[in-house]
Every structure is written in structure tokens, then in C-alpha cells.
C-alpha positions as CSV (number, residue, x, y, z in Angstrom):
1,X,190.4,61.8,146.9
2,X,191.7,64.9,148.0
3,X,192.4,67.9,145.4
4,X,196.5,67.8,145.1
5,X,196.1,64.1,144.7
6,X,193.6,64.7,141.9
7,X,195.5,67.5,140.0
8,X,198.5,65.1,140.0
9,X,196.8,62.2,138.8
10,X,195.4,65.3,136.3
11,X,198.7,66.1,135.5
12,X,199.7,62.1,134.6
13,X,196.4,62.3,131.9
14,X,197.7,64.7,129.8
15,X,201.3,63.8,129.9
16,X,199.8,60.5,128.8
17,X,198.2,62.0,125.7
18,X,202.1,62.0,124.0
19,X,204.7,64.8,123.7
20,X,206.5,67.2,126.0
21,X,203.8,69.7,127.5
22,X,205.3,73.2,128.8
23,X,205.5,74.0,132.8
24,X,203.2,77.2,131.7
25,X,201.0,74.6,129.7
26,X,200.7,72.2,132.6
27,X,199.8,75.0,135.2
28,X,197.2,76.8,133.4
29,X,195.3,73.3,132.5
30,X,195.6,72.4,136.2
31,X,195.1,76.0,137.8
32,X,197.8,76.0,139.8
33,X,201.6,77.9,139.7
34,X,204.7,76.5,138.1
35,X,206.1,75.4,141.2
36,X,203.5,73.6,142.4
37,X,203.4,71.9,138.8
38,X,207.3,71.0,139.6
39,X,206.6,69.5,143.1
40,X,203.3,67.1,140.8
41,X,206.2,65.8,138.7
42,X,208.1,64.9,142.2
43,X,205.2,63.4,143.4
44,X,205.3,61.2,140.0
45,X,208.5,60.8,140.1
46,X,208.6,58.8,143.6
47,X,205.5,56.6,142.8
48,X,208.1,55.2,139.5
49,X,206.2,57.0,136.9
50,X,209.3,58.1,134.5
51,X,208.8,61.8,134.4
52,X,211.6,62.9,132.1
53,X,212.3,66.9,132.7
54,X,213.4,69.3,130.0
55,X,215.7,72.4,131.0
56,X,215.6,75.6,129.6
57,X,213.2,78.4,128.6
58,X,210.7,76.5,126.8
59,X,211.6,73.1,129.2
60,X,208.8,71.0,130.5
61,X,207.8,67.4,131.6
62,X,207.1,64.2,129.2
63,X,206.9,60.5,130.3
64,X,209.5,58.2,129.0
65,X,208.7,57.0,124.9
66,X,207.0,53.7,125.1
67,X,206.0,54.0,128.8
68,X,202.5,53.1,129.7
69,X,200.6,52.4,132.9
70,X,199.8,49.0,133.4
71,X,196.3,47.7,133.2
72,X,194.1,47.9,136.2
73,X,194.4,44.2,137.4
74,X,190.2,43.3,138.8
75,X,188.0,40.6,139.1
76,X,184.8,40.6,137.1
77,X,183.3,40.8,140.1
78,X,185.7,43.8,141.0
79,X,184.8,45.4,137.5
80,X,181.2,44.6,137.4
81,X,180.7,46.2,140.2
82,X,182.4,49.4,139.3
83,X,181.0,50.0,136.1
84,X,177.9,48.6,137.3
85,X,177.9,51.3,140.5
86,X,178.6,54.4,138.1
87,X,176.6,53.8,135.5
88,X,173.4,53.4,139.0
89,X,174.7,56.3,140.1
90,X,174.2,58.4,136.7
91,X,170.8,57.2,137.1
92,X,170.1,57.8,140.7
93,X,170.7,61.4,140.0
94,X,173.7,61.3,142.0
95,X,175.9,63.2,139.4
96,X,177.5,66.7,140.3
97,X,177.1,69.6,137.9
98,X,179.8,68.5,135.9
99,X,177.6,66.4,133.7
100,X,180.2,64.5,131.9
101,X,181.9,62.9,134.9
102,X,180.4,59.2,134.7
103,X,181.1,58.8,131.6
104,X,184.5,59.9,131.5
105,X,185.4,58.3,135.2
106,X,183.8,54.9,132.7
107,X,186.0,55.7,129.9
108,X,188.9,56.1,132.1
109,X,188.5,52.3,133.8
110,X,188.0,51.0,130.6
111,X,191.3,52.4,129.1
112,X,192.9,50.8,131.9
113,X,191.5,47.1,132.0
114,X,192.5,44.5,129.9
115,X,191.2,44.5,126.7
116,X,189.3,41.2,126.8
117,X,187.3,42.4,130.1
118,X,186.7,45.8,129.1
119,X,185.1,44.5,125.7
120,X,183.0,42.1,128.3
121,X,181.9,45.1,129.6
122,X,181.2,47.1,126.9
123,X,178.6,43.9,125.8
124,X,177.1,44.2,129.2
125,X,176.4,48.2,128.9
126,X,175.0,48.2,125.8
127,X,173.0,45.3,126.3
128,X,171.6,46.1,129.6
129,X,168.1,47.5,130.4
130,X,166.7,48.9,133.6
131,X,163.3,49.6,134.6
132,X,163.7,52.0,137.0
133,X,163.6,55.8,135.3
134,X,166.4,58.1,135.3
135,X,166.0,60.4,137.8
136,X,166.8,64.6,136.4
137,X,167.6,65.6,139.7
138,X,169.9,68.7,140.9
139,X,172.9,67.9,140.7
140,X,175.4,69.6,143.4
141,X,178.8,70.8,143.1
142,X,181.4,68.3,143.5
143,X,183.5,70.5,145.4
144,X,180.0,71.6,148.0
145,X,180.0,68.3,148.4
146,X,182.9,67.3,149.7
147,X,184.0,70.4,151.9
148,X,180.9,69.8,153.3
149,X,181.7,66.3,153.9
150,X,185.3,67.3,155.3
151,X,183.2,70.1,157.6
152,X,180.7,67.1,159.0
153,X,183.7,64.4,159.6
154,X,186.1,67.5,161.2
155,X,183.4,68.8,163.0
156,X,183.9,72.1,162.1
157,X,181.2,75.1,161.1
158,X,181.2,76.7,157.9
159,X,179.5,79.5,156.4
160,X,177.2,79.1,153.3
161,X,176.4,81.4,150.8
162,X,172.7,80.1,149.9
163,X,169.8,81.0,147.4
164,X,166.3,80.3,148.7
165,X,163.3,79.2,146.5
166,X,162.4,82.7,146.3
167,X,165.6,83.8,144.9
168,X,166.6,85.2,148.5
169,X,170.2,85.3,148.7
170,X,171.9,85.0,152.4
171,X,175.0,84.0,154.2
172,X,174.8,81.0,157.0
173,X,176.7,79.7,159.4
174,X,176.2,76.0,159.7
175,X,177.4,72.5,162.0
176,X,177.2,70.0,159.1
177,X,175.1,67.2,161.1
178,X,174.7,65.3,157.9
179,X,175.0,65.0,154.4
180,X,171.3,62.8,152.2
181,X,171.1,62.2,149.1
182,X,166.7,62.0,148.7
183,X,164.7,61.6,145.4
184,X,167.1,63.2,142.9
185,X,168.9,65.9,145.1
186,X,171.7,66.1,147.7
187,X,170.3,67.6,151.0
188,X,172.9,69.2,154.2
189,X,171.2,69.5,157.5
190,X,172.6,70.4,160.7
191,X,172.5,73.6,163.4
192,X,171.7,77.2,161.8
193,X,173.7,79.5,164.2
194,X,171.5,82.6,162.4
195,X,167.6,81.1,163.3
196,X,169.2,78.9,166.0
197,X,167.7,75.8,165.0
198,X,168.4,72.6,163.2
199,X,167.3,73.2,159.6
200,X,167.8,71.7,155.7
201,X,169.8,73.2,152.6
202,X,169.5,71.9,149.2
203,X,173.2,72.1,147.9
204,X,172.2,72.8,144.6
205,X,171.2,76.1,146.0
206,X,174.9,76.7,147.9
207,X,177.2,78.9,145.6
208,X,180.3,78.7,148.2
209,X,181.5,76.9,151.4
210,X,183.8,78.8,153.4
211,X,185.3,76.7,156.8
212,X,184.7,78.6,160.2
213,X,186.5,78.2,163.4
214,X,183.7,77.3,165.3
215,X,183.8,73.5,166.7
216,X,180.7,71.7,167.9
217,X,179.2,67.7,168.6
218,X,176.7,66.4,166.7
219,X,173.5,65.2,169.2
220,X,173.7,62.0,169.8
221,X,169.9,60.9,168.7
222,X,170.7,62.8,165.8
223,X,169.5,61.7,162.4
224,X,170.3,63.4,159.5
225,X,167.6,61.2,157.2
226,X,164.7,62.0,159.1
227,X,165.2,65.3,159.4
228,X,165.8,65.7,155.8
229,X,162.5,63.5,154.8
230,X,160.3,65.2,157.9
231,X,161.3,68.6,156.8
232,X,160.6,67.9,153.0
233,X,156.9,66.8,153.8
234,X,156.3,69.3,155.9
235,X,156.7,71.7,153.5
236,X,155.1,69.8,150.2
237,X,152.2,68.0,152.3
238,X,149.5,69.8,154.1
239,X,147.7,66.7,156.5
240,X,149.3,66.3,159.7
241,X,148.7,62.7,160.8
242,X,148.6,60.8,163.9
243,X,148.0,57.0,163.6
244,X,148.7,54.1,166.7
245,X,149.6,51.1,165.3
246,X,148.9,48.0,167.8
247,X,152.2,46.5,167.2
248,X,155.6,46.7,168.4
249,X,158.0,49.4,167.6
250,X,161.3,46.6,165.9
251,X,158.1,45.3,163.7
252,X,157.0,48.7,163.0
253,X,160.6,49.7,162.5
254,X,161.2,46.6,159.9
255,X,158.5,47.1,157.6
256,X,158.1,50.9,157.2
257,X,161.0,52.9,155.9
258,X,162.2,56.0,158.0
259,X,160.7,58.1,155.1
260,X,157.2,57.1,156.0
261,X,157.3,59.2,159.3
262,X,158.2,59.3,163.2
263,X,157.5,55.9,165.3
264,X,157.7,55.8,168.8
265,X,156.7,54.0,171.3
266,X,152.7,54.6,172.8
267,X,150.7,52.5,175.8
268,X,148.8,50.7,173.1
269,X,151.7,49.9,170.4
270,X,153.3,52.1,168.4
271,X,153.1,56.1,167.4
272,X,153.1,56.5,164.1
273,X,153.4,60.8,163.4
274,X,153.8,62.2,159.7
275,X,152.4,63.9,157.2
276,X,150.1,63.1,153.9
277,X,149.0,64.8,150.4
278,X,146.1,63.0,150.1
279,X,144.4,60.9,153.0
280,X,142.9,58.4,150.8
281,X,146.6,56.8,150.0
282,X,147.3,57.5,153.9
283,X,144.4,55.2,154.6
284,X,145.3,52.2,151.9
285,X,148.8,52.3,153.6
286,X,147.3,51.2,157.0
287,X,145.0,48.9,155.8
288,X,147.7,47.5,153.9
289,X,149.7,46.9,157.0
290,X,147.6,44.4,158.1
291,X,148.0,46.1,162.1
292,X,144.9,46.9,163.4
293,X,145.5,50.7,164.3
294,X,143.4,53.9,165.8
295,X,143.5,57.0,164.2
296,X,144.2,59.8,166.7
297,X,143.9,63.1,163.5
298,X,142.7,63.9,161.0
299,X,139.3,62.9,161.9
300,X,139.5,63.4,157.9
301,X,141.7,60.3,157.7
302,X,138.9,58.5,159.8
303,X,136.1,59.1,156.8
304,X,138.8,57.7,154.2
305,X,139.2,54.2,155.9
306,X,135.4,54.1,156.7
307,X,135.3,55.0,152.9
308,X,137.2,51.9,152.1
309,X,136.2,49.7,154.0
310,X,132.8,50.2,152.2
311,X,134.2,50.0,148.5
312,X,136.2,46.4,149.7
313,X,132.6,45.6,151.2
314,X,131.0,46.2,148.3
315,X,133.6,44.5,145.9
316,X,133.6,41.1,148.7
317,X,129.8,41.1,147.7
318,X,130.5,41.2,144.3
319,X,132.4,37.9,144.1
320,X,129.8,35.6,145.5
């Protein structure tokens, strides 16, 4: 939704509350000048909302006495799946910094369904559980988001006023290759024109987005969630592994998310390159493939699946 289009449906909330409401009033909650608060109530006006307009020094805009918006006409399905979808996306994390905008985008579908489906719904929120924990996250600016989003789909660089993680503060120039949303934060990755490479801002950290002139095509072998992931663990995880996997790349593709690492394809199988914390859950993973594999480095990585191979040796003994 673009920003005129959401100050107007703005405007139509608080004419909705009841009463005549100012042209000062309506500007100032909007942020916008009076004219531009007269061309909303045009806007209103030709999409049949009665707008009624008061002359005069004190004049301003109410909706017709009695008027109201009819309900929003879904399915269950339809509804289930909206309410359903916010109420994920709280949890996922996936909320901007204003904190209070599921619940409110909830409250407004609610107002507008018909009574006996929104108290359905109601039942089903307060009833359901989930076992998946909410995640804190850090949550980006709505706005960040989607000029960012308007920058990647227009092709067009911007600069970014961005805060390190050591509090450095510095002004980039950016082509917006791609917008992830990983673990609890939304990620932006594309070309730095500064360092003249491809690299990864957290948008929690961008404080403005300014569009450039500068036009440009994103690679075509390109993707914006591996490079997000890749450059995460680079940073957090300290073994750099190497792993062939004697299988083929579309069954090594199926069963291991992009996250995991870099396939490709090797003379024996498959490539597996990435990066690991702690080798020991590096080794489980493989043996839990059921592939047999070879592992190029660590040679660290080789001790942990000698390691336990012994322990399931040992606890195979045990059983007979």
C-alpha cells in the first residue's frame, strides 16, 4: 500500500470515530497540509464514501449521520487465513518498530467482519496454542522496508545512513539485490558502491533511505538468501568446512535447506562448502544423511565422526 493511499484510508478512521473533525485537525494527525487533506476527502468522495464538507473558518469534513462501511464480506477460509497469518507473523518476529501494528491491523478486520465470524474468531485466538516460541527479534522500520523494497523492484540505488555493531556510523550507497527476513531480523544485501562488493545490512541498523539516480541489474545467479545466511555464519562460526557427499546435486538440493551451506557439483557427487560452531553437530548432520561422504577440512571434523562412530559402536554392543 502506498503512503497517500494509507493516509486517506487514515483520514476515513478518524472521521469514522463520529463528529466533524477540523481541516487543521485532520492535517496535523495525518502530517500533511490542508490542501492535501482537501484532495483525501476528493479521493473519498469518488470511491462513494459521503464526505460531507463544512465551509467557513472553523469548516471541516464529517461522514454522513448513520453512514457506516459495510462489513468486509470473506470466507472462513478467507478470514482464517488472515487472522491466522498476522497473528504468525507477530510471532515470526516479522513486526516493524511500531509494536502495536498486529494487533491493531487485527482489531481493524474484526470491526469490519460480520459479527458472527468475528466472534468465531475471537474463540479461535484465544483458544489457540503454538509450540513454536516467539521470536524477540529486531524489528525494522516499516517505512526501511518498503523504500527499500520499491529501490530492489525499480532497480534503483539508494544511499543508507547505517550504524555498525560497533556503533560506527556511515553513509552507503547500495543496489538493493534483495530483501530476507532470517531468525528474527530483516536482512538487505546487494552491491556496496563504497567497498565495491556485494555485502549485508541489518535494517534495524538503517536510520534513513535516501533514493539515488544510479540504475543497475541484479546478476542473474544472484541469490539474496544465501548470501544473507553465508555471510551470517561466516561471521558467528569459526570452522570452515569442506564435505563431498556421494549423491546427486537435486537430492542434495531436496533434503538440505539453502541455510545449511553451498552445494555444487564435484567428480564424486556433491560439494558440500559451509561453515560450523562446533564440529561434533557438523558430524551427526552427515551421519544423519545417510550419504556416504569424504571429508575434504577440517581434518578436525574427521576425528568427530571417527569419534562417533565409536560411541554408536559401543552403544550397538550394548544391546546384544
Amino acid at each position: 500500500m502506498t503512503r497517500p493511499t494509507a493516509r486517506v484510508l487514515a483520514m476515513l478512521e478518524l472521521l469514522q470515530t463520529g463528529g466533524q473533525r477540523t481541516v487543521g485537525e485532520l492535517a496535523g494527525r495525518l502530517g500533511v497540509d490542508e490542501r492535501t487533506v482537501r484532495r483525501y476527502a476528493e479521493h473519498l468522495a469518488d470511491l462513494g464514501i459521503p464526505v460531507q464538507a463544512q465551509r467557513g473558518r472553523y469548516g471541516g469534513y464529517r461522514l454522513l449521520p448513520g453512514y457506516k462501511l459495510p462489513p468486509l464480506m470473506l470466507t472462513d477460509d478467507e478470514a482464517v487465513a488472515v487472522v491466522l497469518g498476522l497473528r504468525a507473523a507477530e510471532r515470526a518476529g516479522l513486526a516493524t518498530t511500531e509494536s502495536a501494528a498486529t494487533a491493531s491491523a487485527l482489531a481493524k478486520v474484526s470491526r469490519v467482519l460480520p459479527r458472527a465470524l468475528a466472534q468465531r474468531l475471537d474463540s479461535l485466538l484465544s483458544s489457540a496454542q503454538f509450540t513454536a516460541p516467539v521470536r524477540a527479534g529486531a524489528p525494522a522500520g516499516a517505512q526501511t522496508l518498503l523504500d527499500l523494497a520499491s529501490a530492489a523492484r525499480a532497480g534503483r540505488t539508494v544511499a543508507i545512513a547505517y550504524t555498525a555493531w560497533d556503533g560506527r556510523e556511515s553513509r552507503r550507497e547500495v543496489d538493493v539485490y534483495g530483501l530476507v527476513f532470517h531468525s528474527g531480523r530483516w536482512y538487505v544485501t546487494g552491491h556496496d558502491h563504497g567497498r565495491d562488493g556485494v555485502r549485508t545490512f541489518r535494517l534495524d541498523r538503517i536510520a534513513s533511505v535516501e533514493q539515488g539516480d544510479g540504475t543497475y541489474v541484479v546478476p542473474a545467479d544472484f541469490d539474496a538468501t544465501t548470501q544473507v545466511v553465508a555471510g551470517i555464519a561466516a561471521v558467528r562460526w569459526s570452522h570452515e568446512v569442506s564435505v563431498v557427499l556421494r549423491t546427486t546435486l537435486a537430492d542434495a538440493g531436496a533434503r538440505l535447506p539453502r541455510s545449511v551451506g553451498r552445494l555444487s557439483e564435484h567428480v564424486d557427487g556433491v560439494l558440500l562448502e559451509t561453515r560450523a560452531e562446533h564440529l561434533d553437530g557438523m558430524a551427526r548432520m552427515l551421519a544423519g544423511l545417510g550419504w556416504d561422504f569424504e571429508v575434504i577440512t577440517p581434518d578436525a571434523l574427521r576425528d568427530e565422526v571417527l569419534a562417533l562412530s565409536d560411541r554408536l559402536r559401543v552403544s550397538a554392543m550394548r544391546a546384544r
